[in-house]
C-alpha positions as CSV (number, residue, x, y, z in Angstrom):
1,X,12.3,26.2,13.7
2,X,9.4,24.4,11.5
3,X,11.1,22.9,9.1
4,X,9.5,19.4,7.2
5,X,12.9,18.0,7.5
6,X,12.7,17.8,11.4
7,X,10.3,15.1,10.6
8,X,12.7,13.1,10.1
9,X,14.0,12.7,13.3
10,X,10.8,11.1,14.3
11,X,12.9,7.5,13.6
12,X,15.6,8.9,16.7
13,X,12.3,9.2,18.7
14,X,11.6,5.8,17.4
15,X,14.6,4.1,17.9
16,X,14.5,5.6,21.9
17,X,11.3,4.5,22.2
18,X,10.1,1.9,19.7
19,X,7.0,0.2,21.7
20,X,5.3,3.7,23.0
21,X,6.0,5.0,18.7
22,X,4.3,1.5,17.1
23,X,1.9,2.0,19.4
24,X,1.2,5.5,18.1
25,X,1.7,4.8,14.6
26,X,-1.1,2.1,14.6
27,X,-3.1,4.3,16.8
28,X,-3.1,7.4,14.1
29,X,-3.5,4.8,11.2
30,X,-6.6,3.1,12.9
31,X,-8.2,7.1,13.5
32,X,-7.5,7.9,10.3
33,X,-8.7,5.0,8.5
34,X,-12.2,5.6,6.6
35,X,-15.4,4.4,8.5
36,X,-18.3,5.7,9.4
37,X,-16.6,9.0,8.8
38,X,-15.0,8.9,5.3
39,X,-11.4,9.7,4.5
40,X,-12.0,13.0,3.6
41,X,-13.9,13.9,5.9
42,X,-11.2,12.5,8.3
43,X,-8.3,14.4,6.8
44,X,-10.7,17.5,6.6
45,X,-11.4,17.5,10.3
46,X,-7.5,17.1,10.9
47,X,-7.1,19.8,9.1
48,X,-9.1,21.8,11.1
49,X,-8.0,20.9,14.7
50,X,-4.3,21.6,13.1
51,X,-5.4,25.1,12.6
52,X,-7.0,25.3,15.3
53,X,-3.6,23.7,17.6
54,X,-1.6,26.1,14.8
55,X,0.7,22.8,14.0
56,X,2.4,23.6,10.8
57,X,3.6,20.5,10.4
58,X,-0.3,19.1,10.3
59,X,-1.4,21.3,8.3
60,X,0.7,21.2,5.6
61,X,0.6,17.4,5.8
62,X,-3.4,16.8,6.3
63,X,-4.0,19.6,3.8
64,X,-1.8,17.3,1.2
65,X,-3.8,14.1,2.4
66,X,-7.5,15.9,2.3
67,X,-6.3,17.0,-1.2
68,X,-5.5,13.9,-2.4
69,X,-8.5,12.3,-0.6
70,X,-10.9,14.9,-3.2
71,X,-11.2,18.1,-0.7
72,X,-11.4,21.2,-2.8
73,X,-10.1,24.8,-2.7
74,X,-13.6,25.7,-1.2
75,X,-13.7,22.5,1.2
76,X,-10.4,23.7,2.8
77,X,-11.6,27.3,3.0
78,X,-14.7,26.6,4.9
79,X,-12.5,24.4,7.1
80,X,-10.4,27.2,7.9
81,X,-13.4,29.7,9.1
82,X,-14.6,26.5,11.0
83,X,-11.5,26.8,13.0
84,X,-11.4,30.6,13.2
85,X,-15.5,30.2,14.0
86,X,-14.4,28.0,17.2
87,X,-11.6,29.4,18.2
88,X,-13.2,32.9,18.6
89,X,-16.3,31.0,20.2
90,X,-14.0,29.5,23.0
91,X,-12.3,32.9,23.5
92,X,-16.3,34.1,24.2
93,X,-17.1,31.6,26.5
94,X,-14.0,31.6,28.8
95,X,-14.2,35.4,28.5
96,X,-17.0,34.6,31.1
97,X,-14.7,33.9,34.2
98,X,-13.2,36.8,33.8
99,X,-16.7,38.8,33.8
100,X,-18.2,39.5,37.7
């Protein structure tokens, strides 16, 4: 089912759709772009929310980018227990409504 190649059907969603996909595409350049938060940084934090949202399309393509943008082996690691860390903590915390 998660195959890089589907990726390519992004241009059919495009051509169904071409304002609401520009619109997007400048949206997630413009977020992504380095600013007060650097590049890196950016592409690091991506990388986390796509583990966290299990997208395995994200993750292998911001763990590419926060490569290429410097991240190291150890970077992408902490990353990863980041996610883990905050998952768990949200399992915690709802775990309250179900508590009388």
């Amino acid at each position: 089912m998660y195959d890089m190649k589907n990726l390519a059907k992004l241009k059919n969603i495009e051509a169904n759709a071409p304002d609401a996909m520009k619109a997007f595409w400048a949206f997630d350049k413009a977020a992504m772009a380095p600013g007060a938060i650097s590049g890196k940084n950016k592409e690091l934090m991506a990388l986390a929310v796509a583990f966290t949202t299990q997208c395995p399309y994200c993750i292998e393509i911001h763990s590419k980018k926060a490569r290429e943008a410097g991240a190291t082996e150890q970077e992408i690691s902490e990353v990863v227990l980041i996610a883990a860390a905050l998952r768990a903590g949200a399992a915690i915390t709802h775990g309250t409504h179900a508590i009388a």
